[in-house]
C-alpha positions in Angstrom: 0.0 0.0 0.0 1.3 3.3 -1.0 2.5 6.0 1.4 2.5 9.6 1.5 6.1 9.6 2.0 6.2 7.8 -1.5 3.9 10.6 -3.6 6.0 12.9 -2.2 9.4 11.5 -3.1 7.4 10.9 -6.4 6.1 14.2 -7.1 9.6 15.8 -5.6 7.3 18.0 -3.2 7.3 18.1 0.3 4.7 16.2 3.1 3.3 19.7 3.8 2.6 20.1 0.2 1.0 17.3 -0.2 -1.2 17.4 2.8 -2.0 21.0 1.7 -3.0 19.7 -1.7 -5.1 16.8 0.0 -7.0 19.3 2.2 -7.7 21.5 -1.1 -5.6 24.4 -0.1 -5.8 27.2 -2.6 -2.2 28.3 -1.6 -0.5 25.7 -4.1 -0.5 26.1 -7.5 -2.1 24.5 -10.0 1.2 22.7 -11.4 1.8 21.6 -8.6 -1.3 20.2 -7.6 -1.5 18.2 -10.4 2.2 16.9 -9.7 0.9 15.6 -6.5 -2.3 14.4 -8.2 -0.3 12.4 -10.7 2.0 10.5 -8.0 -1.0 10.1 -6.2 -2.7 8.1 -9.3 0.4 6.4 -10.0 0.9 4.9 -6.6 -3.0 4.3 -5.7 -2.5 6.1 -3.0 -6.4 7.3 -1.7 -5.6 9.5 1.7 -7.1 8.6 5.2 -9.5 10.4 5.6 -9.8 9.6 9.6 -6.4 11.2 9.8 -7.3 13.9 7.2 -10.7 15.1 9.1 -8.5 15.3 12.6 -5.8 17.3 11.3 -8.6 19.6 9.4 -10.8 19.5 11.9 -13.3 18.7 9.1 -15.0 15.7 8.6 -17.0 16.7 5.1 -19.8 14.8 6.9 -23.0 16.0 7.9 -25.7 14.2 10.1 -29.2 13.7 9.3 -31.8 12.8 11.8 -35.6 12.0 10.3 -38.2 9.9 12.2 -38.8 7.5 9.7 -36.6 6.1 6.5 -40.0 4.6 5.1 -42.6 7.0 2.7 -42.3 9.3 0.2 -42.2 12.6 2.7 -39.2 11.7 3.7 -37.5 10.3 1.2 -37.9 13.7 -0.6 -36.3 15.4 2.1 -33.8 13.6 2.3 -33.2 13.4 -1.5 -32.9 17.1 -1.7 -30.8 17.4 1.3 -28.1 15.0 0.1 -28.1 16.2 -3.3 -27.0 20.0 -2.5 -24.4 18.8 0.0 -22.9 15.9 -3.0 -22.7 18.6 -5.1 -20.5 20.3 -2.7 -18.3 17.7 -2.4 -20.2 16.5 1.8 -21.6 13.1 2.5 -24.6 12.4 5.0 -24.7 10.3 7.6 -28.2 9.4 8.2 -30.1 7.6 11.3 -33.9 7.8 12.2 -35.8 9.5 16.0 -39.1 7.2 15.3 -40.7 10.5 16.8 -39.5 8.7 20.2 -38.1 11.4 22.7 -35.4 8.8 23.7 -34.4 7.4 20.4 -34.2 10.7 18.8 -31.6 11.5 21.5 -30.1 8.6 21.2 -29.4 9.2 17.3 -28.6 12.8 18.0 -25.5 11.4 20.6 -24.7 9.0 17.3 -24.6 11.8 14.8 -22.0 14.3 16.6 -20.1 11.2 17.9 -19.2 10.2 14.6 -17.8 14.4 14.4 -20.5 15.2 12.2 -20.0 18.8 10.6 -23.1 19.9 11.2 -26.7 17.8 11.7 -30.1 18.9 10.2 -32.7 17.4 12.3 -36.6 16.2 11.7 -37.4 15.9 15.5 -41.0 16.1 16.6 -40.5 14.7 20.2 -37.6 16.4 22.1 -38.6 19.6 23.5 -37.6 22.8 22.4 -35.8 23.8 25.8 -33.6 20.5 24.5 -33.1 22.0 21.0 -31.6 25.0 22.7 -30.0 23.3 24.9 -28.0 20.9 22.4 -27.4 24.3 20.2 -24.9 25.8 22.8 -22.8 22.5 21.8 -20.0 22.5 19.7 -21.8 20.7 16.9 -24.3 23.4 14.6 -27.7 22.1 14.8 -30.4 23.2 12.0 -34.1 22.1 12.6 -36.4 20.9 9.3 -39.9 21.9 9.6 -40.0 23.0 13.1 -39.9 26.6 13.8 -38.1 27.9 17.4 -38.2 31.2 18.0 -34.8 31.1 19.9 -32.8 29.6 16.6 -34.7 31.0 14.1 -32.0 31.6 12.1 -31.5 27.9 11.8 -34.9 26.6 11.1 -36.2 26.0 8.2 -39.7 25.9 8.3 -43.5 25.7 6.8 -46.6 28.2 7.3 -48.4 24.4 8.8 -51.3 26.8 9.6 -52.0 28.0 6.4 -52.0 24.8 4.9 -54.4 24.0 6.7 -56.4 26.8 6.5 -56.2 26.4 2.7 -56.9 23.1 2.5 -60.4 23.6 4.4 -61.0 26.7 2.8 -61.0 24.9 -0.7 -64.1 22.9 0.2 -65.8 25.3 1.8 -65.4 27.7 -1.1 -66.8 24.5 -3.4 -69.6 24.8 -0.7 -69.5 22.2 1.7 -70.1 22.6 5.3 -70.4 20.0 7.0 -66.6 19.0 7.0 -64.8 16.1 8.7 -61.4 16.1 9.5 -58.3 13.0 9.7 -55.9 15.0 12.1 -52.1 13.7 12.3 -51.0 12.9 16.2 -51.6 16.0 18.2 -48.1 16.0 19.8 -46.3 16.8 16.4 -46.4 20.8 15.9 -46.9 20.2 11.9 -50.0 18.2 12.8 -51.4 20.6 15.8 -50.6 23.8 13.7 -52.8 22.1 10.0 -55.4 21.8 13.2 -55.7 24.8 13.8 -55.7 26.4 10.8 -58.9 24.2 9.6 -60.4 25.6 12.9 -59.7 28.8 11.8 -60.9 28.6 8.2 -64.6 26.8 10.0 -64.5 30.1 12.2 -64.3 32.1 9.4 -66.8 30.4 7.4 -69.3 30.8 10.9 -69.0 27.1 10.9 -68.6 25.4 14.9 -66.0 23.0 15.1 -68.1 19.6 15.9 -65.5 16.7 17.7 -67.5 14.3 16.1 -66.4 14.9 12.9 -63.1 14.4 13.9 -60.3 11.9 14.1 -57.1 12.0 15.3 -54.9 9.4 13.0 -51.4 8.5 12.8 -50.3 10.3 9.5 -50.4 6.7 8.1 -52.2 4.9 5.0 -54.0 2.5 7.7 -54.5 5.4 10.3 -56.5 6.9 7.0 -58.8 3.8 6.3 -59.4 3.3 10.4 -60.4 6.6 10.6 -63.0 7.4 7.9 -64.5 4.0 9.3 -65.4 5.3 12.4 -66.2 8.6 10.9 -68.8 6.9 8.3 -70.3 4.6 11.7 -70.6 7.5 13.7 -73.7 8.0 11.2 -72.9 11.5 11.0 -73.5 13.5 7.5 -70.1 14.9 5.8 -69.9 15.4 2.1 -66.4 16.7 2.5 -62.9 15.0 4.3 -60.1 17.2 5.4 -56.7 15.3 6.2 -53.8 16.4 7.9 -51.4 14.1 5.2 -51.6 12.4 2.1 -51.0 8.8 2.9 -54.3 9.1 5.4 -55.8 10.8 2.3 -54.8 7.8 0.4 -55.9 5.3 3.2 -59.4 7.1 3.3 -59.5 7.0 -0.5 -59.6 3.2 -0.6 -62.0 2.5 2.4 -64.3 4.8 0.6 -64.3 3.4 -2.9 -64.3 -0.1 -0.9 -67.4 1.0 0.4 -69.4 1.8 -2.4 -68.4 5.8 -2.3 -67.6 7.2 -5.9 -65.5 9.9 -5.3 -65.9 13.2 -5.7 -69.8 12.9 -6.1 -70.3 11.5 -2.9 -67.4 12.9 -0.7 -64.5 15.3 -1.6 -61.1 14.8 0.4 -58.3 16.8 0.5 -54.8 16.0 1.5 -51.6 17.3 2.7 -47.9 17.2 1.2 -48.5 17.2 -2.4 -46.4 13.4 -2.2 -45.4 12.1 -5.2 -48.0 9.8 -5.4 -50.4 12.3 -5.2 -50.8 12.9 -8.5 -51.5 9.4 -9.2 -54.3 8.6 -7.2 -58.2 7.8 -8.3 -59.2 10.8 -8.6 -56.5 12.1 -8.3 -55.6 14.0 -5.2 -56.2 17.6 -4.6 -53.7 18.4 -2.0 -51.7 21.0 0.0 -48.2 21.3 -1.7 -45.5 20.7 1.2 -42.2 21.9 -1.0 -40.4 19.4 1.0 -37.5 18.7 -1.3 -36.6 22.2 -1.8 -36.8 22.9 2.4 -34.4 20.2 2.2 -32.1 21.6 -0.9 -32.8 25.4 1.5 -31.4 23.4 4.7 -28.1 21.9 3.4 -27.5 25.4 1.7 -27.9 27.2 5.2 -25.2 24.6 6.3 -23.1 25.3 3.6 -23.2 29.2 3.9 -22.9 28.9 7.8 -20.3 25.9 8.5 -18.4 25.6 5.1 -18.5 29.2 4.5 -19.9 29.1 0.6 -20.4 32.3 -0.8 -23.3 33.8 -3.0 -25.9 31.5 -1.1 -29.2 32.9 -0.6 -31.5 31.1 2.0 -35.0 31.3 2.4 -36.3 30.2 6.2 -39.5 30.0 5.9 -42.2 28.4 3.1 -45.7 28.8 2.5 -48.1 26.1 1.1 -50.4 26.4 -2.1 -53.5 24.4 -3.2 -53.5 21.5 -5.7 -56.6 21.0 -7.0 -57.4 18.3 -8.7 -60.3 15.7 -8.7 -60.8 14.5 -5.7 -63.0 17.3 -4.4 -65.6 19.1 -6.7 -68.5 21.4 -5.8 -71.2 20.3 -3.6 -74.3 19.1 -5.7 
């Protein structure tokens, strides 16, 4: 196995101007980088890059936590998070919370142990006192879809509200009012906030908010079916379905067409995320649009402008939702 001592007898340079040449320093000229280079191709020599990242203090790494690997919401965040940070030249290093206060800790502790450059979180069970805590550390912590007022300027972060509000708002403008609604568990401030704002949008239209007519599901394609089950056996009258996330959307879909429901005619449902497979759906999903992949693309280019110092970087915090429409929710006839 080749040495550095050997590409730099080869290339007739010194140790220091190889290392400098390993670590990218823009001090050594081009000839001679590609001196180095050569020997280095030559020999087969491929540096340590354990023993690179302690003398830089740089590990090119950065640590993703998201509560599940599983569904399409997350693969797109994760997509467009690793695909601004390879283009930079950075790897991820990725491990999953379960939206389990202890196991989202737990891979926290993994992801600066392995000296992680930075880590972009998806937590929805550790509080926020512990977010604040954890930030005073030596690691740079940036939140995904959560929004704390005390690191603001490292969250990046929906208007969950308004997508919510919109999403109601769409069926009540088709002119449907008695509205049911698939909520996502009430612990998870995406899912409390899309609550309120189909409260709000109900307020506005002088509409009271009736329990009855809702369920809170687990942001699942099974949590979606269960639900508009017991909504249907309740016996109560809705002509429209309100849900906090597409795959319930997509859950509630099936049950109803199951069920001898043809959909719109007989109930309109709206989702939330604007997933991939919305689009596919029959009918096809009308939706909130959650730019997910481009929060994710907007979070590893805060990382870059803040721990890699990349200039000419613009970042954008905060997103707001817009309406699909499509066919699964048409005027009330």
């Amino acid at each position: 196995m080749a040495t550095i001592y050997q590409v730099s007898e080869l290339a007739g340079v010194s140790l220091a101007t190889v290392s400098r040449v390993m670590n990218k320093n823009t001090k050594v000229s081009d000839k001679t980088t590609k001196k180095v280079l050569d020997a280095m191709q030559t020999l087969g020599y491929k540096p340590n890059s354990i023993a690179q990242s302690l003398a830089s203090n740089c590990t090119n790494s950065v640590g993703i936590l998201v509560s599940e690997l599983h569904g399409p919401f997350f693969a797109q965040m994760m997509a467009g998070i690793e695909s601004e940070l390879r283009a930079a030249g950075k790897h991820v290093i990725i491990t999953t919370g379960h939206s389990e206060e202890d196991k989202e800790k737990e891979g926290i502790d993994f992801l600066i142990s392995r000296r992680c450059d930075a880590i972009i979180l998806h937590v929805e069970a550790v509080t926020d006192e512990y977010l604040i805590s954890l930030s005073r550390g030596t690691t740079p912590v940036y939140l995904m879809s959560r929004y704390v007022e005390e690191l603001k300027e490292h969250c990046i972060s929906l208007d969950n509200k308004l997508g919510g509000y919109l999403a109601t708002k769409s069926v009540l403008e088709q002119g449907h009012t008695e509205i049911a609604y698939i909520a996502g568990p009430q612990f998870k401030a995406d899912a409390a906030n899309r609550l309120a704002g189909h409260k709000q949008a109900l307020e506005e239209a002088n509409i009271t908010f009736d329990p009855s007519l809702y369920f809170e599901g687990d942001f699942n394609e099974t949590g979606g079916s269960s639900a508009l089950e017991h909504l249907i056996n309740s016996k109560l009258n809705f002509t429209a379905l309100v849900c906090a996330n597409d795959e319930m959307a997509s859950g509630a879909m099936k049950y109803a067409r199951e069920h001898g429901y043809h959909l719109p005619n007989d109930l309109s449902i709206v989702g939330f995320d604007n997933v991939i497979f919305a689009n596919y759906l029959y009918p096809t999903l009308t939706t909130i649009d959650n730019p997910v992949a481009k929060m994710g693309e907007m979070a590893a280019k805060l990382v870059l402008k803040d721990v890699y110092q990349t200039k000419n970087i613009k970042i954008n915090r905060f997103f707001e939702p817009t309406l699909m429409q499509r066919d699964s929710s048409a005027p009330l006839k």
